[in-house]
Backbone as JSON, one array per atom type, in Angstrom:
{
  "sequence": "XXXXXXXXXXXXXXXXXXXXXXXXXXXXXXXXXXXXXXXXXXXXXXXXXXXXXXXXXXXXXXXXXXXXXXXXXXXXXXXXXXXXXXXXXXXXXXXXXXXXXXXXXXXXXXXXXX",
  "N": [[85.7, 78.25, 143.94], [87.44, 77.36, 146.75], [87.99, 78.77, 150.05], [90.93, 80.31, 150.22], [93.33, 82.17, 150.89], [95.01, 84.54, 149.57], [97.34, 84.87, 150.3], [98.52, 82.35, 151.07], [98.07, 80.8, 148.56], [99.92, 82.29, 147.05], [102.1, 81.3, 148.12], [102.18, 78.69, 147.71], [102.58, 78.91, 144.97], [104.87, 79.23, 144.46], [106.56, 77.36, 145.96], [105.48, 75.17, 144.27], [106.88, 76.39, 141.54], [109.41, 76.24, 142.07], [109.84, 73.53, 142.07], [109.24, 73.0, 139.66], [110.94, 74.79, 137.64], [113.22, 74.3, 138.4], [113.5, 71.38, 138.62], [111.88, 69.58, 137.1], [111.57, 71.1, 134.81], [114.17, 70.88, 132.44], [116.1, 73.11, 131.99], [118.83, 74.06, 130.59], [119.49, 76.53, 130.24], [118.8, 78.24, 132.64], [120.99, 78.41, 134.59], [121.61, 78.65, 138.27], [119.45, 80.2, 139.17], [117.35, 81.42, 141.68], [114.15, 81.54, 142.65], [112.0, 84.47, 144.33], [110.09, 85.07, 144.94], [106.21, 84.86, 145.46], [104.27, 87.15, 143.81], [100.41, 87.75, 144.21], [97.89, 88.94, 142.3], [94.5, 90.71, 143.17], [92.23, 89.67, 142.07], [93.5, 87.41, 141.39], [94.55, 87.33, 138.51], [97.27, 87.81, 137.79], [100.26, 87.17, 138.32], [103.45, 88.15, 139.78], [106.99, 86.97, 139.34], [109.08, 86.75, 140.98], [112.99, 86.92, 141.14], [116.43, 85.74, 141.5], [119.42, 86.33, 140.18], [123.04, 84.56, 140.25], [125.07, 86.46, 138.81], [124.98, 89.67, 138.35], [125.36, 91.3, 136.39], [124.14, 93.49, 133.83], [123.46, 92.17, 131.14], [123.23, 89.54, 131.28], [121.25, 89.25, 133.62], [118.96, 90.46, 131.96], [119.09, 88.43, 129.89], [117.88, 85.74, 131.22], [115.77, 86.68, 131.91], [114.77, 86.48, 129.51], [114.87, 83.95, 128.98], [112.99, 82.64, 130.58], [110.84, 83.76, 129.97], [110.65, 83.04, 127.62], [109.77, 80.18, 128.29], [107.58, 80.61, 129.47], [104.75, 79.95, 128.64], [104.93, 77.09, 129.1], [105.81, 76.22, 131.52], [103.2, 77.54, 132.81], [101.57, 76.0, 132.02], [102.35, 73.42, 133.47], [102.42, 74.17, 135.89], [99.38, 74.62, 136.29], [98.85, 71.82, 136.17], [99.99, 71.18, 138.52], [98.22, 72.13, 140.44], [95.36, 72.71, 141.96], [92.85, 73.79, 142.98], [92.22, 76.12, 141.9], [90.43, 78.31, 139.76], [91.41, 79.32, 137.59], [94.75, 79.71, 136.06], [96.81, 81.89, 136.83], [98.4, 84.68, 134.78], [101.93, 84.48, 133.92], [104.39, 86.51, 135.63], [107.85, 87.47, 134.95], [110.18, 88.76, 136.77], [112.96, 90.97, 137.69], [114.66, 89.99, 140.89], [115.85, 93.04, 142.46], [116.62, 93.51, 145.09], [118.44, 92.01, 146.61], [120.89, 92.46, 145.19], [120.91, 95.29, 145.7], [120.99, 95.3, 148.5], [123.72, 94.28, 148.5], [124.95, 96.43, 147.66], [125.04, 98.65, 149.49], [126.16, 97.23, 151.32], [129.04, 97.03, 150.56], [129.07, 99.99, 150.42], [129.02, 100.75, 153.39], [131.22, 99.18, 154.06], [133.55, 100.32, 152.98], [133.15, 102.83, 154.15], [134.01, 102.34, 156.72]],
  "CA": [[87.03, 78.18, 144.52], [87.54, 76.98, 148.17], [88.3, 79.68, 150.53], [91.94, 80.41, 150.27], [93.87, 83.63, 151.32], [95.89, 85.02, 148.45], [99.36, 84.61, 150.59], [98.55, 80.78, 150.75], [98.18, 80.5, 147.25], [101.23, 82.59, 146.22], [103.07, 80.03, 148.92], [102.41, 77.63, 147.04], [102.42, 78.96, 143.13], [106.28, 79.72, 144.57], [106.44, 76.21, 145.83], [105.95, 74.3, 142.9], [107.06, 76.87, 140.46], [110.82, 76.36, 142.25], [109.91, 72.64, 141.65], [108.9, 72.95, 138.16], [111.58, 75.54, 136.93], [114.52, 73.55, 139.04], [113.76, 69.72, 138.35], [110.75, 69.17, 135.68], [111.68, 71.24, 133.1], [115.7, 70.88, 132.88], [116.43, 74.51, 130.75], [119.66, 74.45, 130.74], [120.3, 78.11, 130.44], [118.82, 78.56, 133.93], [121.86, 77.53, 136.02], [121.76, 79.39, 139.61], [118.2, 80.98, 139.32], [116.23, 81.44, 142.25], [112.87, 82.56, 142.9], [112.34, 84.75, 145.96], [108.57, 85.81, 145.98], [105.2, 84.87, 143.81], [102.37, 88.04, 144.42], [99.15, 87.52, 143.11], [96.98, 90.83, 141.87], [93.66, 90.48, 144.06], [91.68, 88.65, 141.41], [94.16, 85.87, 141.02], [94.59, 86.32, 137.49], [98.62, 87.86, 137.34], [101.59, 86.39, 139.27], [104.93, 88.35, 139.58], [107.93, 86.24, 140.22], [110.63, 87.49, 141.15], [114.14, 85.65, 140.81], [117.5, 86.47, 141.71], [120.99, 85.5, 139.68], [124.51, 84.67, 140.52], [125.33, 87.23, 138.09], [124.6, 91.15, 139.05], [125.45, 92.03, 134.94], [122.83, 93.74, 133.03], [123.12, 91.63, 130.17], [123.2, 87.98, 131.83], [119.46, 89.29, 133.98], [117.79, 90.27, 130.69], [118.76, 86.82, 129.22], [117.57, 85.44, 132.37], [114.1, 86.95, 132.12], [113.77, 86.3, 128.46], [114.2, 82.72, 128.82], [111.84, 82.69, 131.38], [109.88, 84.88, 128.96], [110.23, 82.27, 126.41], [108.96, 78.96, 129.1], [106.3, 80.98, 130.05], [103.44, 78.92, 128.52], [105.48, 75.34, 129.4], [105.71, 76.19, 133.24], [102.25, 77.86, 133.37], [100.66, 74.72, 131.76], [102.96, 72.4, 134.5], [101.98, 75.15, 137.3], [98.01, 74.3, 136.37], [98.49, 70.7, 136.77], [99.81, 70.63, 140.07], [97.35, 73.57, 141.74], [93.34, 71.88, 141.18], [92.22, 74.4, 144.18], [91.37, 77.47, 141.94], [89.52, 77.9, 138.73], [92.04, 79.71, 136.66], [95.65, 80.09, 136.49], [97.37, 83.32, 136.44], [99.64, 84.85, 133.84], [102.63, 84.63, 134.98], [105.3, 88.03, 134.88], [108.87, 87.48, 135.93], [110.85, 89.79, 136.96], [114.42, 90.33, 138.49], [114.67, 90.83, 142.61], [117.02, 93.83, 142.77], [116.6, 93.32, 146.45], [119.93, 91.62, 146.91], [122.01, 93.58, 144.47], [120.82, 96.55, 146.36], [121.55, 95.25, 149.39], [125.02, 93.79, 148.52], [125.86, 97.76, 147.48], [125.01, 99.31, 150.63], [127.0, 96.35, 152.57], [129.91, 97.34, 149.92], [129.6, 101.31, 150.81], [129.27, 100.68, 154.73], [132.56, 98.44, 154.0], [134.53, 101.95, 152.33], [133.3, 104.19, 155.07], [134.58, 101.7, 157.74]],
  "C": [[86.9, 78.1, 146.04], [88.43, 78.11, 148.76], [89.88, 80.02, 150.91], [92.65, 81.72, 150.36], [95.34, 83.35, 150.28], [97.54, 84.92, 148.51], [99.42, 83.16, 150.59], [99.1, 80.4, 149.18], [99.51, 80.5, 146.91], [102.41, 82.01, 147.16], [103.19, 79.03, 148.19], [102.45, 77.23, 145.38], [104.22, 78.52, 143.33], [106.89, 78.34, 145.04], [106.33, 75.2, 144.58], [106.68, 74.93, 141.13], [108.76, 76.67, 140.54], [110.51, 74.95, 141.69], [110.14, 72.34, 140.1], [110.06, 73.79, 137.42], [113.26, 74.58, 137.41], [114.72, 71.75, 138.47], [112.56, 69.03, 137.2], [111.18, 69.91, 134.41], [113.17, 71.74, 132.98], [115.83, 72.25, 131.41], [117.79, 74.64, 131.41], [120.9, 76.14, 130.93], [119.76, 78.89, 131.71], [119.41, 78.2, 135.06], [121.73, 78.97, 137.09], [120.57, 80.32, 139.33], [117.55, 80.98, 140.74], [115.24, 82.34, 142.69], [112.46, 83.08, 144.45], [111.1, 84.94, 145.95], [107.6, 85.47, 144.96], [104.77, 86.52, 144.6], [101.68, 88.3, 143.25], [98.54, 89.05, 143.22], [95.26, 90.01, 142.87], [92.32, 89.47, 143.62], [92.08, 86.88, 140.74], [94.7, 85.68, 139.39], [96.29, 86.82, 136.97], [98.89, 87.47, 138.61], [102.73, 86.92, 138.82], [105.35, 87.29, 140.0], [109.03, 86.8, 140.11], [111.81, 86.51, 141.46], [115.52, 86.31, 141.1], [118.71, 85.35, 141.02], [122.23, 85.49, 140.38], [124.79, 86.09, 140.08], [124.2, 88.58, 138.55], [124.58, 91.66, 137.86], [124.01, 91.97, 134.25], [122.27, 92.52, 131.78], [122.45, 90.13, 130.55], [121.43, 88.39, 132.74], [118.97, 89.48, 133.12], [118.09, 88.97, 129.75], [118.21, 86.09, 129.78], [116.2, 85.77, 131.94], [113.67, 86.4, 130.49], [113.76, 84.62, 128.2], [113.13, 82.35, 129.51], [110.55, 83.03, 130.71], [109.05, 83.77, 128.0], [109.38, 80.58, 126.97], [107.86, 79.23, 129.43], [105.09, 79.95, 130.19], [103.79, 77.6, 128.96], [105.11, 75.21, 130.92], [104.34, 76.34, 133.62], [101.32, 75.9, 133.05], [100.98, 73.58, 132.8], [102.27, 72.62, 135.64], [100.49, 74.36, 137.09], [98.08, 72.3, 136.7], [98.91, 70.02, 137.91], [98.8, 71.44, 141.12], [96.17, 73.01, 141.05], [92.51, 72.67, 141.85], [91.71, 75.56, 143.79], [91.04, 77.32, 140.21], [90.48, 78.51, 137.48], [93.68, 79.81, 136.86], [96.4, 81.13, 136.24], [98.57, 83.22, 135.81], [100.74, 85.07, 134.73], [103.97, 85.65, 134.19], [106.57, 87.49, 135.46], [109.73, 89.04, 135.41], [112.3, 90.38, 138.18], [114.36, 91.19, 139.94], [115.8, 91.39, 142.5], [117.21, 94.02, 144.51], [117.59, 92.97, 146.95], [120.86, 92.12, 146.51], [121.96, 94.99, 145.4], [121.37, 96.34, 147.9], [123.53, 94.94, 149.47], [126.0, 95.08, 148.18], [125.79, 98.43, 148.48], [126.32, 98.5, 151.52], [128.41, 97.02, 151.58], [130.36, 98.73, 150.35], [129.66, 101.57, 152.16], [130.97, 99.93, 154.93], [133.68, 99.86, 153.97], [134.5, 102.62, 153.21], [133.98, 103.91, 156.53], [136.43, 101.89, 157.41]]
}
């Protein structure tokens, strides 16, 4: 494998994985998905992704992850034939960015105390 720093990579798993989940593989039950972050484990061989919905409801993110759940092997097999730069490709985990929901409740309780 050619000398590549682990934030490169997961620049560019996150790069074609928006490609590949947005315009190659049309899944209709992923309207308004996007992915906010890959990170690779230090051996390269898992990949969180993290993803954020329109929707803030419990039910609508765990349908969300399990279709994701269920493309898994389609995307990873897509993912390997655009990346030729490393010798394996990592499993890939998704998982939902509460990063915005969390933020959008703080901005909500700074709103109330104002």
């Amino acid at each position: 494998m050619p000398n590549i720093s682990i934030e490169r990579l997961s620049s560019l798993i996150h790069k074609e994985l928006v490609k590949i989940i947005n315009s190659e593989l049309y899944i209709k039950e992923l309207n308004y998905i996007n992915l906010t972050e890959v990170r690779l484990t230090k051996d390269l061989s898992y990949a969180t992704i993290f993803f954020t919905v329109l929707s803030e409801e419990k039910n609508d993110i765990e349908k969300y992850k399990k279709v994701l759940s269920s493309y898994q092997k389609q995307i990873r097999f897509k993912l390997a034939g655009k990346i030729k730069n490393i010798r394996k490709i990592p499993e890939l985990h998704f998982k939902y960015d509460d990063a915005l929901a969390y933020g959008n409740h703080i901005e909500k309780l700074l709103k109330t105390i104002k």
